[in-house]
N, C-alpha and C positions, 0 to 999 in steps of 0.2 A: 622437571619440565613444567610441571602443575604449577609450582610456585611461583615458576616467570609468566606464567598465563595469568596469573589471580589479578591483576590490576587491570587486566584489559576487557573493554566491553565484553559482555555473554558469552569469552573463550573457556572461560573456569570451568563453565558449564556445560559447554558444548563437548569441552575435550572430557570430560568427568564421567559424560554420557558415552562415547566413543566405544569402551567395552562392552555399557549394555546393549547398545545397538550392534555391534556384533554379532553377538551372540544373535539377537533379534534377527537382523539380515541374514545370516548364515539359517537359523530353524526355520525362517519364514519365507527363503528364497528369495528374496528383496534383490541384492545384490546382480548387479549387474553378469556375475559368471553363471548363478544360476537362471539367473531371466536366458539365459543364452542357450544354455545347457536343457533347460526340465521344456516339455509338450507344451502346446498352449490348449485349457480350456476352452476359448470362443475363440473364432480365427475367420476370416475372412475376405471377400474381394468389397471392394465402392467402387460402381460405375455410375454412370449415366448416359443421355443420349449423346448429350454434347459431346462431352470429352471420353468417351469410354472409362478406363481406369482412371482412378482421378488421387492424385496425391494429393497429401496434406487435410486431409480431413480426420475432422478430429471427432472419435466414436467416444461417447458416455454409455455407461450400461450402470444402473442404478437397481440393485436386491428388495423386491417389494419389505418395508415394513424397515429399513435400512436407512443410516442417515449420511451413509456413505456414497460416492458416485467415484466410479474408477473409472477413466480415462487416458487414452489413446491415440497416435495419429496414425495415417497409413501413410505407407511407404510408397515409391516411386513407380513400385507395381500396381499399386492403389488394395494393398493385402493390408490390414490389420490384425494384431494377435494380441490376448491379453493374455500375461503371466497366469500359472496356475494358482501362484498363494495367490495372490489375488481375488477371486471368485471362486465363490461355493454353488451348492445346488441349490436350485430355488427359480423364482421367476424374476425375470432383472426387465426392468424396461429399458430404450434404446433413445437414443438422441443423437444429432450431429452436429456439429458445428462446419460449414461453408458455407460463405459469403457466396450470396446468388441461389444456393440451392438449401432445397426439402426435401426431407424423406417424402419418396412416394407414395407410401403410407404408413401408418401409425403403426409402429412395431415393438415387438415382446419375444422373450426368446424364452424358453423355458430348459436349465443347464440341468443335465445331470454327472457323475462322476467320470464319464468317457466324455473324450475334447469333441468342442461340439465345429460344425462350418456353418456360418450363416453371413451371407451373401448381401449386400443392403442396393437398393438401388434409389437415385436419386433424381429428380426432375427439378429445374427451373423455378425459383421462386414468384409465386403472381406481385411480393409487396417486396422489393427490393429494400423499400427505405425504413420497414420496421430490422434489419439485420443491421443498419450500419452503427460503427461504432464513432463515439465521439470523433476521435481521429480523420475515419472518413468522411463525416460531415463537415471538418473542418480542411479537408481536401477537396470537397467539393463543391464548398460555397465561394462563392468571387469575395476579393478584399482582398485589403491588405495584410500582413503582419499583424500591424495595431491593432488593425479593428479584426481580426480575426481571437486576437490577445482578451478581446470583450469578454469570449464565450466562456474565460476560466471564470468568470463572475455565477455563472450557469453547472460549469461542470462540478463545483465543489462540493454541490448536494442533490444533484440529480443530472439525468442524461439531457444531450442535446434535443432528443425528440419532441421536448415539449418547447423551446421558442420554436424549434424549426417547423412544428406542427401547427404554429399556432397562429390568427387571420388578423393579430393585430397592426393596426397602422402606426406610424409612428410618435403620435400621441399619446396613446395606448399603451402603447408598448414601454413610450420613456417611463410613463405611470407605473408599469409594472417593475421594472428595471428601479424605480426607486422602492417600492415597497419589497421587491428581495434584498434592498442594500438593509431594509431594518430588521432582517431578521439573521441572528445569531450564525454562525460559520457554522455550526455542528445543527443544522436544520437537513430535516429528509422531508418531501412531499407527506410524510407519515407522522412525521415529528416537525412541524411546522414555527421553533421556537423565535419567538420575538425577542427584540433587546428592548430595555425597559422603557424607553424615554420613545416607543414608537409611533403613538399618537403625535409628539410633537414633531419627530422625523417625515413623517407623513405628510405633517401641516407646512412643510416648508416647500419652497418655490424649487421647479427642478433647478440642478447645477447643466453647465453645457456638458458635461462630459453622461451625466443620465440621456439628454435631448440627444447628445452623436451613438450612445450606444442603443437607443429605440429607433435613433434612424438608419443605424445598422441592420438588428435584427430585423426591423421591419421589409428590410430591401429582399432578404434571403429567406422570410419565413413564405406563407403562404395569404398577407392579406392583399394582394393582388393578382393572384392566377387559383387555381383550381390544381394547381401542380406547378413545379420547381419549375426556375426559368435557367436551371444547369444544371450539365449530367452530373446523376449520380458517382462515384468512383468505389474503387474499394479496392485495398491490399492486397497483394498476392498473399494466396495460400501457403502454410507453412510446406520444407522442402529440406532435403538433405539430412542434414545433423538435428533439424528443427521438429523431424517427426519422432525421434528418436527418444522417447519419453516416457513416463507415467506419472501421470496428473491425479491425485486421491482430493478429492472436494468431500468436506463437514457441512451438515445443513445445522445449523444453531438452533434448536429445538423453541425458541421463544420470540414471539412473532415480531417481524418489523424489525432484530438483531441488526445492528448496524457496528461489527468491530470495526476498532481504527486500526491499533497495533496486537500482532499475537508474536509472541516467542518462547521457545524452548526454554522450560525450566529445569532447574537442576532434578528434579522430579523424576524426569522424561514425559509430562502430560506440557500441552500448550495452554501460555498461559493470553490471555485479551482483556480488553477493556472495549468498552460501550462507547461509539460516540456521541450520540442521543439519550441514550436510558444511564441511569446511575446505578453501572453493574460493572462485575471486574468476572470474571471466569475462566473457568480451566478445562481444558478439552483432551480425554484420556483419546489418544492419537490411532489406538490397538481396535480399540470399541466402540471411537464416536460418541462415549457417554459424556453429558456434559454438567459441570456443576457451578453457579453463578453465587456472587455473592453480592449482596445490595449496599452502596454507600450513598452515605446518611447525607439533605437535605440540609444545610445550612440555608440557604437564603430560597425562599417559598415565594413560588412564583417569579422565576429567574429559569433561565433554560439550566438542563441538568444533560452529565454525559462527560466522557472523559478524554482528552485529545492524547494522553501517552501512559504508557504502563514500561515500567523494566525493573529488574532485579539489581539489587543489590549487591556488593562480594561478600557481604556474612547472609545471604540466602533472604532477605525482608522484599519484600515487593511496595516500591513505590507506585503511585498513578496521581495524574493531575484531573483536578474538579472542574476542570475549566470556569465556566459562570457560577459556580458555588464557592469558587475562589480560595480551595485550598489543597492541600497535599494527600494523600491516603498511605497509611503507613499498613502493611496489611503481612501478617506471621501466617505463611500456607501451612506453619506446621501445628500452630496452637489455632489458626482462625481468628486469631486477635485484630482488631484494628484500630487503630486511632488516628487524628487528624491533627495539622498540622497549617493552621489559619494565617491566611495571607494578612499582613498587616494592616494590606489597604483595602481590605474586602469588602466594604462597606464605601468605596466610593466611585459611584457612578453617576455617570451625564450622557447628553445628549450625543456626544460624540461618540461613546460604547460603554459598556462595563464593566467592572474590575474583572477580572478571567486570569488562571492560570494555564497555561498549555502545556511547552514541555519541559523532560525533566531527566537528569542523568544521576543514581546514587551511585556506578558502577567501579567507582573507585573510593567508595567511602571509607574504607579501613584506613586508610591515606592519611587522613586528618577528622575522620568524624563526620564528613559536612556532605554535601548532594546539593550540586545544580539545579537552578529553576528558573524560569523564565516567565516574568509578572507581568501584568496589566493595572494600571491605577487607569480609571475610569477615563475614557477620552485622553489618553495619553500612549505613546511609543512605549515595546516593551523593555522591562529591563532584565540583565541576570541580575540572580541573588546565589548567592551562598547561603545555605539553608544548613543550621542545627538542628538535625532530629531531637534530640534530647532538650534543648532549651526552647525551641521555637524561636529562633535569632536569626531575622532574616540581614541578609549583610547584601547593600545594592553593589553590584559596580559600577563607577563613574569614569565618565573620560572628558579629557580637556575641550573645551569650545574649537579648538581646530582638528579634532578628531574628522574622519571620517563618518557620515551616516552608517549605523552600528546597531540597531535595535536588532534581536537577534529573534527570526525562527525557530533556528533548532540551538540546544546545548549541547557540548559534546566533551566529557571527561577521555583525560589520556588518564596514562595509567599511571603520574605524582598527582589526578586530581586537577590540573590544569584544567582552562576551560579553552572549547572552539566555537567560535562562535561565526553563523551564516544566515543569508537569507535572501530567499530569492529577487527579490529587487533589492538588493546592494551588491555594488561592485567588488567586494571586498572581505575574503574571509581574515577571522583574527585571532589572536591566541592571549590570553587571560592571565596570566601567572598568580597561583593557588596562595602563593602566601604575600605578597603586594597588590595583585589585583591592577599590575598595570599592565597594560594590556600593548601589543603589534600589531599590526592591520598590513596585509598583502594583499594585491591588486591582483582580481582575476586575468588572467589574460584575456579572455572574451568578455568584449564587452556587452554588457546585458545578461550573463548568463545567470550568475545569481546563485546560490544554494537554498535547495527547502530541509530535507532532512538528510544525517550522514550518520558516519562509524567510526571509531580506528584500530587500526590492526596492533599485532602484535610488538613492533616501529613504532609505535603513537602517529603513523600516519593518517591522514584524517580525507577518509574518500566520501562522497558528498553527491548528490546527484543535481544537477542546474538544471532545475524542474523548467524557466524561462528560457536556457541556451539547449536544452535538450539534449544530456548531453552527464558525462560522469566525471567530476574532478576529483582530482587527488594532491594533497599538500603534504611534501616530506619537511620534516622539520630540521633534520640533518642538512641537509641543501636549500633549505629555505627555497623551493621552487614548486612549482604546478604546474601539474600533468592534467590536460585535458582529451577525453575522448567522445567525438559527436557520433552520437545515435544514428543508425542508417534509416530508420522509420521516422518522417517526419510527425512532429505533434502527440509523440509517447508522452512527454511532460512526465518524468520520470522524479518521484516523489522521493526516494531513497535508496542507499547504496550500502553495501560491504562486501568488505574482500574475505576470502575465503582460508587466508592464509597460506595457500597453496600457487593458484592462476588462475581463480576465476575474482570477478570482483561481479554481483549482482545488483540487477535492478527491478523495478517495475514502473508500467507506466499507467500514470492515472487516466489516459486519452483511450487507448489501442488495446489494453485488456491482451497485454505482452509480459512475459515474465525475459527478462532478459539477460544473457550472460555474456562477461565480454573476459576474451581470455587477455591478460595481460602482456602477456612472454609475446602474442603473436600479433595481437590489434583485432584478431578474430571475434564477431559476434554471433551468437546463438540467440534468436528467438524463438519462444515456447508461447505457440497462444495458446490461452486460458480456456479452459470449454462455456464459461458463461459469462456475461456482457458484467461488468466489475468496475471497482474504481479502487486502486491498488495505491494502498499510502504505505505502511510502516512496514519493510522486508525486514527477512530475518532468515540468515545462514545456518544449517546443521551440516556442519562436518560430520561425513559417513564414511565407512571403514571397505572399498570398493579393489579388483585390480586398477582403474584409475584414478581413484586418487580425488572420487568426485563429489562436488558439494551438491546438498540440495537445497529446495526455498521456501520457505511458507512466506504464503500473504495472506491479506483478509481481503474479502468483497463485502465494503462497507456499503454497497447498496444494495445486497440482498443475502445478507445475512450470513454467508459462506465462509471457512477458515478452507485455505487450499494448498496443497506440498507439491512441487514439481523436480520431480526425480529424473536425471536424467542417462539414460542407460547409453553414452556414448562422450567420449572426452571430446 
């Protein structure tokens, strides 16, 4: 069974792990029959005045000195309970998560070894608009589609609160809209990184499309009223199958931590990468202890930070340099590293600069070789076919009546082939490993697009349409695509995998949603997150349950967080 997994994305390792975690979920009570079966230490009701009992709120309790937060929702009695492996004795501080409300006041509980009851009650928040999330600002501002499409220009390195907070006109504002177009995609408020040629970026006359997007935000922010000239909105509370959960969140011990992607190593420790600092690290998942490792500065004075990390099938850990423009070849067992230099790393212009982004080795026993996705300076990206061993980057080309092609993500099946997607092209395509000519199939929805995907143990290739909002899936047996749209408007769900059982996952970069959609039935599960996040790279562990059930890690690349979402209900 091991052997037919070995070529396919992260299953080598996920199914490899399968035993230890057994064993883990079985000593540690993890597992859904004992979550059901053993006492709960902390237990509780959430009221308020409004609603009395109030479901779908979601309780965090955090162990002073702890880099851990376990989390919770309540159920439809508004009762929450947390597992006993879960929480030790000690002093935990308390938080909550619902839209509209605060804690009454600032609360602490202090557990000892008998299950404790503590009661939370909740009033009325006075600032409605510091809770919202992307999602619901973009449900509650007037526009269109289009112009509502501006704000991903906004959301890909920080939240909406700063245009929608902010009293520029729209002069002002186009000004500003052009001075974030120069600065690098992997920029945080913290990490503010420029692309090089931004002084002359800067000196250039706006385009119309900066003047329509400053006189957009300008219309919706606050440089003509003293407060919004439209109600606020916001999501319902999570409900049902959706409280039924536990959420374990990592605080990243090093300040300003911004991961992109984290996934299960064959180790069993999580592994990430930085997408601002030029760091790769592993997080023991038992302890929260965390160990980072620094890669090396080729181009000084270029933004640094890494847009993807994954494993290997002989166990190597790649990551892409993005603006340092090359590969990182990195041995977790010897600590070894070395690089792997984009050919055209050295050339940049006005338009951007050389960058790699991402990158697939997962089927490299195949032929030796690992997917990568380049940047030559102001130019559309390309794949390459990448030799570890030689440094031989190999483009692929396609003919002048090809389909627009530059590709987002890379995605190996398991002979090594390549998939290739991206969210404004209509069009996923498939690569063949050893001619490199390539098929192009028409989404069915148009506009939907791909940003990042997976494929299962089929070589099917699921994908999430970060643009149509929404999960596809392309069988290569039927040449056909299965689309399914998101019940949450504006998740803008960044990436997908199936579970190889019936769940196929997502997350959304908007809504701060872990989402699950069961296949067999078109059923959706949403898990909201306990803290406001912006969810790119998922990643599937298969766990050994009576159902049979997957769980998820993401990263919160905007504040510093790795977080697992277990769900104790099929």
């Amino acid at each position: 069974m091991l052997g037919e997994r070995e070529m396919c994305k992260f299953n080598l390792w996920k199914f490899v792990l399968l035993t230890v975690y057994t064993i883990y979920l079985v000593d540690s009570g993890v597992s859904n029959l004992v979550i059901a079966a053993e006492p709960p230490i902390l237990s509780g009701i959430v009221t308020s005045q409004e609603e009395g009992r109030m479901e779908g709120v979601v309780i965090s309790v955090k162990r002073a000195g702890s880099p851990m937060t376990i989390s919770v929702v309540t159920n439809a009695n508004g009762e929450y309970r947390f597992p006993t492996n879960r929480l030790g004795s000690g002093s935990y501080e308390v938080a909550i998560r619902a839209v509209g409300y605060d804690l009454a006041s600032s609360d602490s509980v202090e557990l000892k070894e008998e299950s404790t009851s503590f009661d939370l009650q909740l009033r009325k928040t006075s600032k409605l608009s510091s809770q919202l999330s992307n999602g619901e600002w973009m449900i509650s501002a007037p526009g269109t589609f289009t112009e509502k499409q501006y704000f991903d220009d906004c959301t890909m390195c920080h939240t909406l609160e700063r245009p929608i907070n902010s009293s520029y006109g729209p002069e002002e504002m186009s000004r500003v809209v052009q001075r974030m177009g120069a600065h690098t995609l992997n920029s945080t408020p913290a990490f503010p990184h420029f692309k090089s040629f931004v002084t002359q970026m800067l000196s250039e006359p706006l385009t119309e499309e900066e003047i329509d997007k400053g006189r957009y935000f300008s219309s919706v922010n606050l440089s003509s009223a003293d407060t919004w000239e439209f109600p606020l909105q916001t999501f319902p509370r999570p409900s049902g199958k959706a409280t039924k959960v536990v959420i374990t969140t990592y605080d990243l011990p090093r300040p300003n931590s911004a991961p992109h992607d984290a996934l299960v190593g064959p180790d069993g420790n999580i592994w990430y990468n930085d997408f601002v600092s030029p760091y790769i690290g592993k997080l023991d998942p038992e302890t929260g202890e965390v160990t980072e490792y620094e890669l090396p500065i080729q181009k000084p004075g270029f933004a640094v930070g890494s847009h993807a990390i994954d494993f290997s099938d002989d166990g190597l850990i790649y990551a892409s340099g993005m603006h340092q423009s090359y590969v990182v070849e990195f041995n977790p067992t010897t600590e070894e590293m070395k690089t792997l230099q984009f050919p055209h790393w050295q050339v940049d212009n006005a338009g951007n600069d050389s960058r790699i982004t991402v990158l697939d080795p997962s089927a490299k026993s195949v032929n030796g070789l690992i997917w990568v996705n380049g940047y030559k300076g102001g130019e559309m990206g390309v794949a390459y076919q990448v030799n570890p061993e030689t440094n031989e980057w190999t483009p692929v080309t396609h003919p002048a009546s090809a389909p627009p092609h530059n590709a987002y993500d890379v995605i190996a099946d398991s002979q090594n082939n390549m998939y290739g997607i991206n969210m404004d092209k209509e069009h996923v395509w498939w690569t063949d490993a050893k001619t490199l000519e390539t098929k192009f199939y028409r989404i069915p929805t148009a506009g939907a697009g791909g940003r990042r995907g997976n494929v299962d143990l089929k070589d099917r290739l699921w994908w999430a349409q970060y643009r149509g909002n929404g999960i596809g899936m392309f069988d290569p047996e039927t040449e056909t695509i299965t689309e399914w749209p998101l019940p949450t408007p504006w998740t803008s769900p960044y990436d997908a995998e199936f579970d190889e059982e019936r769940y196929v996952w997502t997350g959304g970069m908007n809504n701060d949603l872990a989402v699950r959609l069961n296949v067999e039935t078109g059923e959706f599960t949403e898990y909201l997150l306990p803290f406001e996040t912006n969810i790119r790279h998922v990643d599937v562990q298969i766990t050994d349950n009576p159902y049979n059930l997957s769980s998820f890690w993401v990263v919160g690349q905007i504040n510093g967080k790795i977080t697992r979402v277990e769900p104790t209900a099929p």
